[in-house]
C-alpha positions as CSV (number, residue, x, y, z in Angstrom):
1,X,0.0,0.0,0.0
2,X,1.3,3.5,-1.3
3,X,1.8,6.4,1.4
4,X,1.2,9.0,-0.9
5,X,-1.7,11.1,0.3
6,X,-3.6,13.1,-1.7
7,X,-2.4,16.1,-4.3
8,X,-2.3,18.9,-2.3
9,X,-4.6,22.1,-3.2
10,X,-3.2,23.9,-6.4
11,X,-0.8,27.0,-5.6
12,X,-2.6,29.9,-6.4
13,X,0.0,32.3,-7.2
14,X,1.1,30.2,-9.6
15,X,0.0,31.6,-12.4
16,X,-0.6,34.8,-10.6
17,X,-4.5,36.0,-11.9
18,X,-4.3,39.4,-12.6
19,X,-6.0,41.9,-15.2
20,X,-5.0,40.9,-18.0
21,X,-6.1,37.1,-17.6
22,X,-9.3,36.8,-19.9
23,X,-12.8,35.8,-18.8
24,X,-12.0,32.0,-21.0
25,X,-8.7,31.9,-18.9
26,X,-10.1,32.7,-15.6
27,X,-13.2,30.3,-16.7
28,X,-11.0,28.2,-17.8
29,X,-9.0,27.6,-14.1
30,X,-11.8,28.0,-12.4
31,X,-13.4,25.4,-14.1
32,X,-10.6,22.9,-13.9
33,X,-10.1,24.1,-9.8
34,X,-13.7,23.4,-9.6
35,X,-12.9,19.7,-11.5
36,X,-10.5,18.8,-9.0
37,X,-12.5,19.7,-6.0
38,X,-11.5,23.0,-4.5
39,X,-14.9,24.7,-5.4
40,X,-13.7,27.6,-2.8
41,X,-10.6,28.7,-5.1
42,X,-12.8,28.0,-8.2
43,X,-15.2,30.8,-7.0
44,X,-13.1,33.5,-7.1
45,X,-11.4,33.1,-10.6
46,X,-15.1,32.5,-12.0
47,X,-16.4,36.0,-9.9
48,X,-13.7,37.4,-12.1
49,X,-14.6,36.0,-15.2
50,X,-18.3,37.4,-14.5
51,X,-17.1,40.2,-13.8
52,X,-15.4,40.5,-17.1
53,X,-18.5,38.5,-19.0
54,X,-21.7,39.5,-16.9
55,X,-24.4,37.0,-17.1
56,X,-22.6,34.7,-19.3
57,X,-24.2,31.2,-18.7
58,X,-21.3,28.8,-18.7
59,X,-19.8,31.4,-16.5
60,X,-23.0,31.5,-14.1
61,X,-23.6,27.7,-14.0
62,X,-19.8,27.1,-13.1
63,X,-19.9,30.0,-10.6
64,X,-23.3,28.1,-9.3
65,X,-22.0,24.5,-8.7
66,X,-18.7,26.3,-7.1
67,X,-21.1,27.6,-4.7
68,X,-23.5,24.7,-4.5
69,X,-20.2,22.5,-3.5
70,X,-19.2,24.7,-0.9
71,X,-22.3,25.1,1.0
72,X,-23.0,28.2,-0.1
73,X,-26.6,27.5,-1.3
74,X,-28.1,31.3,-1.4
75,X,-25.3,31.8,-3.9
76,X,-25.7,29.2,-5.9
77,X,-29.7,30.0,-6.4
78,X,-28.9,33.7,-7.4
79,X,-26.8,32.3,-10.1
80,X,-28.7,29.6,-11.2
81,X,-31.5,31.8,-11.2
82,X,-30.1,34.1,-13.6
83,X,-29.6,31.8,-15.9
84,X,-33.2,30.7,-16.2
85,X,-34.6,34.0,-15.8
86,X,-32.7,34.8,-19.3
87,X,-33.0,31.5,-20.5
88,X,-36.3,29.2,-19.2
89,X,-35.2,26.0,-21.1
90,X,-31.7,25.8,-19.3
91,X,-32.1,22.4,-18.1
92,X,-29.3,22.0,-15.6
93,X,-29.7,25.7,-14.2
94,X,-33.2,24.2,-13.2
95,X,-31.9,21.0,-11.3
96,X,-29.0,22.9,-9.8
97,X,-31.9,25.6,-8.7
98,X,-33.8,23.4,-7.6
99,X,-30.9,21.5,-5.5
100,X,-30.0,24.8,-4.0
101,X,-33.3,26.0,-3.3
102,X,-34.1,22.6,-1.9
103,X,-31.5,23.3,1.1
104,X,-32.4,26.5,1.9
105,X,-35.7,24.7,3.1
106,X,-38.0,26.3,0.1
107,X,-39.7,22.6,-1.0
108,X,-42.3,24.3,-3.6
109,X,-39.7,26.1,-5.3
110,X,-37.3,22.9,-5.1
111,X,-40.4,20.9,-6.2
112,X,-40.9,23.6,-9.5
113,X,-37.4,23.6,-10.6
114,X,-36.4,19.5,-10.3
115,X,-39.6,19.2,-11.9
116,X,-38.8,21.4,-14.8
117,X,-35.4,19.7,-15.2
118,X,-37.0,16.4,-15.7
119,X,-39.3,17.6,-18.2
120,X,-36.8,19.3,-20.2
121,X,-34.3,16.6,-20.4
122,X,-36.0,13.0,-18.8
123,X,-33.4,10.9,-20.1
124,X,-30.6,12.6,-17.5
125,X,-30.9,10.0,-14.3
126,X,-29.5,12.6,-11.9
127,X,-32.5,14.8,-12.4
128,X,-35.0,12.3,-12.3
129,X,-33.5,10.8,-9.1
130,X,-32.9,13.6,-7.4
131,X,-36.6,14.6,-8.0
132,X,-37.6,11.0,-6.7
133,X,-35.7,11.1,-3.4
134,X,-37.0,15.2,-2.9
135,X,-40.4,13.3,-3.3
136,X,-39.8,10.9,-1.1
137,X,-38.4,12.6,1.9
């Protein structure tokens, strides 16, 4: 059995994210922090890269799972949310919604939104099971 423990959380001055980074690079590393589960750093570079490219909705959904996978579930509703109130057919802004609105302890909204995910997209499992356990609880 190895001893090597786990990779260690990425260095964040390296490469320093300044200015002159563009909202793809900044999505870009945020995204791939967010991939490797440090959804804390990935929320910052992606604040920046909306910031640079407001309501931009691979920018907002990003920006909303970093802050679903942190706990931070009032953020990650305000995203999601902008993203279907531009867009009503976004299909995973309405399960991620629906998630976050879910454990902030609103069940109709949670109910509306998991709902709406299934009926946009029924062949995703995850939507359709995480609609049948929020039924079942």
């Amino acid at each position: 059995m190895s001893s090597r423990s786990a990779d260690p959380p990425p260095d964040f001055a390296t490469p320093p994210a300044d200015d002159r980074d563009s909202a793809y690079e900044l999505f870009q590393r945020g995204s791939k922090l967010l991939a490797d589960r440090h959804p804390g750093a990935a929320a910052v570079l992606l604040e920046r890269a909306s910031r640079l490219e407001p309501g931009k909705a691979s920018i907002l959904e990003a920006l909303g799972r970093a802050y679903y996978n942190q706990g931070a579930h009032a953020l990650a509703a305000e995203r999601f949310r902008e993203i279907v109130d531009r867009d009503p057919l976004a299909h995973y802004a309405h399960f991620g919604l629906g998630l976050a609105e879910q454990r902030l302890g609103h069940p109709s909204l949670a109910r509306r939104h998991l709902k709406m995910a299934v009926f946009l997209k029924p062949e995703i499992d995850d939507y359709r099971r995480a609609l049948r356990r929020f039924e079942a609880a």
